[in-house]
VOTIPA-343534 format. One line per 10 residues: number of its first residue (from 1); their letters; for each residue x, y, z of C-alpha. Coordinates in pm, whole numbers. Layout:
% residues N
NUM	A	X:Y:Z | ...
END
This chain:
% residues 192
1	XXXXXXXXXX	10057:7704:11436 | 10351:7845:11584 | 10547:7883:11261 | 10288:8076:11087 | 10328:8289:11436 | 10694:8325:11400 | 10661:8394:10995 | 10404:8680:11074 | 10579:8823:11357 | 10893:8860:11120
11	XXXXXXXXXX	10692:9050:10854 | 10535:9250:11117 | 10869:9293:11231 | 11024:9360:10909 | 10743:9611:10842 | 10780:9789:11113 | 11201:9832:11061 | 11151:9949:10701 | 10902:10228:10750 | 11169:10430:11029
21	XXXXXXXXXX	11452:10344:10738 | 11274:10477:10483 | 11164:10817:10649 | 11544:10853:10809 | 11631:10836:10435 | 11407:11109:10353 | 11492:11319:10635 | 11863:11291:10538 | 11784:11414:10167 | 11590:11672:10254
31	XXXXXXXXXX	11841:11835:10498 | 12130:11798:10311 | 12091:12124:10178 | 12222:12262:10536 | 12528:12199:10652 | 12512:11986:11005 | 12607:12186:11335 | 12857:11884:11391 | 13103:11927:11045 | 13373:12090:11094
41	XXXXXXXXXX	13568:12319:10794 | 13827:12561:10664 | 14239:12417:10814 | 14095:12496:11157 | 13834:12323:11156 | 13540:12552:11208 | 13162:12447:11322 | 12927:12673:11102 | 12830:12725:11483 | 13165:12876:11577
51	XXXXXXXXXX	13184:13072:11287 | 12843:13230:11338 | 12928:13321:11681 | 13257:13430:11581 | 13180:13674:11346 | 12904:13804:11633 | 13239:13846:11871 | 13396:14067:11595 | 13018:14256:11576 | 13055:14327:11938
61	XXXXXXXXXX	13444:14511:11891 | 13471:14886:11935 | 13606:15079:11614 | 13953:15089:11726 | 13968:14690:11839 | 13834:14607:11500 | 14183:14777:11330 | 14402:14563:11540 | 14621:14338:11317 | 14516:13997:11422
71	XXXXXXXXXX	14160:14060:11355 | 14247:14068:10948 | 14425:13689:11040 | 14104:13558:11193 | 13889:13712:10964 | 14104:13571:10727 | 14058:13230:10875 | 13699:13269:10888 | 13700:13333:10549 | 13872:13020:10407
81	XXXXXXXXXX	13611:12853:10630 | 13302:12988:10512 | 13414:12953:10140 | 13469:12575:10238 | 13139:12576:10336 | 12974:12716:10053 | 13127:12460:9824 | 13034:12187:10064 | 12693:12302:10092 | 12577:12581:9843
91	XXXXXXXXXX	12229:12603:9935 | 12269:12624:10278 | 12015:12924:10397 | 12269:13031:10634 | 12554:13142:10443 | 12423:13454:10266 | 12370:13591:10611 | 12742:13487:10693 | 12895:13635:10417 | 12745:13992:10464
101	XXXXXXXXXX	12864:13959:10832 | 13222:13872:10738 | 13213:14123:10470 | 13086:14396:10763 | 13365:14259:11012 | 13633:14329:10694 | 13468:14638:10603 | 13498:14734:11034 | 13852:14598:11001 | 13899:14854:10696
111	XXXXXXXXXX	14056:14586:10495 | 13733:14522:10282 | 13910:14613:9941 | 14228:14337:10019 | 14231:14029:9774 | 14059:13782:10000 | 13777:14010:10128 | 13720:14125:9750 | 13717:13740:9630 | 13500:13657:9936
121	XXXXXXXXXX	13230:13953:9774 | 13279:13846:9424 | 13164:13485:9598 | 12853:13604:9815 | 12776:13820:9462 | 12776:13528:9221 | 12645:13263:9441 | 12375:13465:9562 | 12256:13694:9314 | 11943:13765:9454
131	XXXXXXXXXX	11952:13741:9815 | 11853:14058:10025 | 12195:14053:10165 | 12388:14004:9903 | 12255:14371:9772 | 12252:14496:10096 | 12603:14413:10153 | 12703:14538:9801 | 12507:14839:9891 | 12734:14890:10206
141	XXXXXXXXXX	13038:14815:10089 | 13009:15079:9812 | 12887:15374:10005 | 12548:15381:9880 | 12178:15234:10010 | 11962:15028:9780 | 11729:15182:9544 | 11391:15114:9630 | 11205:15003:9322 | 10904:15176:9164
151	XXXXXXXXXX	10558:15080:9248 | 10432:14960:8919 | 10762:14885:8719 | 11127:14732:8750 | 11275:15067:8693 | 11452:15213:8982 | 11307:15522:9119 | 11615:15688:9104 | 11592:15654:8742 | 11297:15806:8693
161	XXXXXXXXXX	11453:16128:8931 | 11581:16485:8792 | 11937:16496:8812 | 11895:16741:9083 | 11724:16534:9310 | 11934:16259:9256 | 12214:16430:9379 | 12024:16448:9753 | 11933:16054:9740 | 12242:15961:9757
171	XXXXXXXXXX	12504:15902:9975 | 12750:16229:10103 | 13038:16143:9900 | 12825:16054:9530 | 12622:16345:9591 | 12947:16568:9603 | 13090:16447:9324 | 12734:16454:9096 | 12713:16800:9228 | 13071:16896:9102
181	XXXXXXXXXX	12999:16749:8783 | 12650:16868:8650 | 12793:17214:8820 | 13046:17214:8575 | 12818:17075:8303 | 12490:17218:8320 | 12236:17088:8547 | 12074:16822:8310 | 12426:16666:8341 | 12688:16594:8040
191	XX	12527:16727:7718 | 12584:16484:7458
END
């Protein structure tokens, strides 16, 4: 009698260990799509923790801090980190969100048009195609706001606008220079 005890306490036992494996297993695929807050990347070893709330350091900067040199070198550095990252862990929710930050902090810095900034966009463009920040940031960087769309159709309402009111949707500089153009060519624009 006892060994049938011990025999059914080890299955019980058994049982009981494999269910706990099984579901840590699960858990462990299922979040490996975010990158843990205790991996560290980039040469100086970043936490996607310290990078978030390094890039909200450079957010809280006044204009003329922000054009100090050593801000490009630790933007710089948070750069090479975040792109480690993203190749670690591509779908990783967080990193759309980080990239338009950085890309704000180089735009602050006024060195969004250097190589590594402009690599960093081509990045956050192609890896994230349709995220809301990826044509938000796009939208920034270029001096222009995105186009709403209109209501029944995937044409863009500016599309559908007379090239005069075009000209007041967008931003100062664009509307300038479509002004100086369909001045000089007529106000339906280039006649073809």
């Amino acid at each position: 009698m006892s060994r049938v005890c011990y025999v059914l306490a080890a299955v019980l036992f058994l049982s009981v260990l494999s269910v706990p494996l099984g579901a840590s297993a699960q858990v462990t695929t299922a979040s490996s799509r975010s990158a843990p807050a205790d991996e560290y990347f980039g040469p100086h070893h970043h936490s996607i923790l310290e990078i978030r709330n390094r890039l909200r350091d450079l957010d809280r900067k006044s204009d003329a801090e922000m054009l100090a040199p050593d801000v490009v070198i630790g933007l710089d550095d948070l750069d090479v980190s975040i792109v480690d990252w993203q190749r670690a862990y591509p779908a990783d929710p967080w990193l759309p969100d980080m990239f338009a930050e950085l890309m704000h902090a180089y735009q602050r810095a006024d060195d969004v048009s250097s190589p590594r900034a402009m690599a960093a966009l081509a990045l956050m463009r192609s890896a994230y195609p349709d995220a809301p920040e990826t044509s938000a940031t796009v939208a920034a960087i270029y001096g222009a706001e995105p186009l709403p769309l209109a209501p029944s159709s995937a044409t863009p309402i500016f599309a559908t606008m007379p090239p005069t009111q075009r000209v007041q949707s967008l931003s100062p500089e664009w509307a300038r220079f479509n002004a100086l153009r369909y001045d000089a060519q007529g106000e339906n624009g280039p006649q073809h």
